[in-house]
C-alpha positions, 0 to 999 in steps of 0.5 A: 520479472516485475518488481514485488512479484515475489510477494505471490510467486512466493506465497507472501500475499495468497489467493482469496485473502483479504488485503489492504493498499496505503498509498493507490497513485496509478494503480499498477501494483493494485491491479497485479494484486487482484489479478494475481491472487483474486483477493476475496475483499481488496481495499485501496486508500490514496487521497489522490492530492496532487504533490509539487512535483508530480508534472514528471508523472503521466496517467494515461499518457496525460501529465499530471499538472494539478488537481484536476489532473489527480480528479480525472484519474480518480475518477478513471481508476473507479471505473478501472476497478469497479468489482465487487471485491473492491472497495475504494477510499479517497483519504488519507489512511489514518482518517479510514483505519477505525472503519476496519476491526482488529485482526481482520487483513491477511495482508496490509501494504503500505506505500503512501506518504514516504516521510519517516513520520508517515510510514511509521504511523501507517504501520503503526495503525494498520498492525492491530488490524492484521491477523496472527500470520498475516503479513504487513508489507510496504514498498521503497525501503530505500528511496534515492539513497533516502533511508526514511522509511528504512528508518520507520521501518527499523524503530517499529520492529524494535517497537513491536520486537518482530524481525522483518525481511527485505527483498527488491527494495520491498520490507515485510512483517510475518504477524505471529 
């Protein structure tokens, strides 16, 4: 069984819904999303910025060395998702948050930037912008023994005094 799969064999990310990815990289959990549940509308946000680093990556089997590199994959995963429920932001989350109306995602993912600060203001942007009964979900609540985003996780449910769930490394929020 693949990792996050729960999220639709459970029901936690349901068919026809409208969700939200922070965080595109490669695009493999995008693509289980739209295949697995056929969102009506699915929005992916990455900056696609090449990161020290990232040269233990491939796309493709092409290793990713620069910027060039991010470029090309970019340009690869527009093509790989041009449908019409998608739509596709090459930015950074909190540049595009004001394009979406409050109470409008059934689901937001977040899976960008893994620093404490950068988790918790993806969470705390991207919130207001799902309904009542709608999910805010994201990935690595451990990374390497790392507890950043556990962290980020932890301070904004006292915040928003909401309980959340772990499972396979994944958190989520029921908005109610």
């Amino acid at each position: 069984m693949k990792k996050r799969n729960f999220f639709f064999n459970d029901g936690i990310f349901l068919k026809n819904s409208i969700g939200i990815e922070i965080g595109i990289f490669k695009g493999h959990f995008a693509e289980r999303v739209i295949n697995r549940i056929s969102p009506k509308m699915y929005y992916m946000i990455d900056p696609w910025k090449y990161v020290k680093g990232w040269d233990k990556y491939k796309y493709k089997n092409r290793k990713l060395l620069g910027q060039e590199d991010m470029d090309w994959m970019y340009e690869d995963i527009c093509k790989r998702f041009d449908k019409p429920n998608v739509k596709i932001y090459r930015d950074y989350s909190q540049n595009v948050v004001n394009e979406f109306k409050d109470l409008y995602f059934d689901f937001v993912y977040v899976d960008g930037h893994h620093s404490y600060e950068s988790v918790l203001q993806d969470l705390t942007l991207y919130y207001p912008k799902v309904k009542v009964g709608g999910i805010l979900a994201g990935d690595d609540w451990i990374i390497k023994g790392q507890d950043r985003v556990k962290r980020a996780v932890i301070d904004f449910s006292k915040e928003i005094n909401l309980k959340f769930k772990v499972k396979e490394n994944q958190y989520w929020f029921q908005k109610i």
